[in-house]
N, C-alpha and C positions, 0 to 999 in steps of 0.2 A: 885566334880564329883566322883561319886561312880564306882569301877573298877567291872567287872562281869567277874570273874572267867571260864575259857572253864571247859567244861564238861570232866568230867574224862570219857574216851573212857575205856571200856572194854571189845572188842571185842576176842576173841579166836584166829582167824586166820586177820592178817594184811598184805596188800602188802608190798613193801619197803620204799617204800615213806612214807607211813603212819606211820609203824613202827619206823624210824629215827625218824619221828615227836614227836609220843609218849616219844622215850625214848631219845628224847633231843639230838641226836648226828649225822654226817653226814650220809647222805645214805651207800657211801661206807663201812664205819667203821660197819654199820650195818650189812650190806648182808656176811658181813666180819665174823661177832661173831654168824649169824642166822645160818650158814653154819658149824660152830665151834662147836656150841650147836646140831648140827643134827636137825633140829626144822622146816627144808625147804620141802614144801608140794610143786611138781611139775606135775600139769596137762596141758597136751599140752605146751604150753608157757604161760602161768597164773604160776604164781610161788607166794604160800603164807605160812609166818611165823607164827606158832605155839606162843603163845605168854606166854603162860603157862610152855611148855618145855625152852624156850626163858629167862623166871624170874630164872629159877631156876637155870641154865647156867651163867645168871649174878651175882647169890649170890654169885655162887663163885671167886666172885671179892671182897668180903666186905671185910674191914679192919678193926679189932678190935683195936683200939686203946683205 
């Protein structure tokens, strides 16, 4: 049985939900780091992350080892 790969999502602005999905890690931990990055777009109670400003915010997590 052949495994079928999800679709690489590349959307710009993501809710929360979605985002943790994307980038593998709990919701909280996210709204945590979108909030960190400045990346959070708020209209009325719709609130969505930037996902561009969001990548570049996590680079600076890399470790060169």
């Amino acid at each position: 049985m052949q495994r079928i790969p999800k679709a690489i999502n590349k959307k710009r602005l993501v809710r929360y939900k979605e985002g943790a999905e994307m980038y593998s890690m709990c919701q909280s931990k996210f709204e945590q780091m979108a909030k960190d990055a400045k990346a959070i777009y708020k209209v009325d109670k719709l609130v969505l992350v930037n996902c561009d400003i969001f990548e570049k915010y996590l680079e600076t997590f890399r470790l060169y080892v």
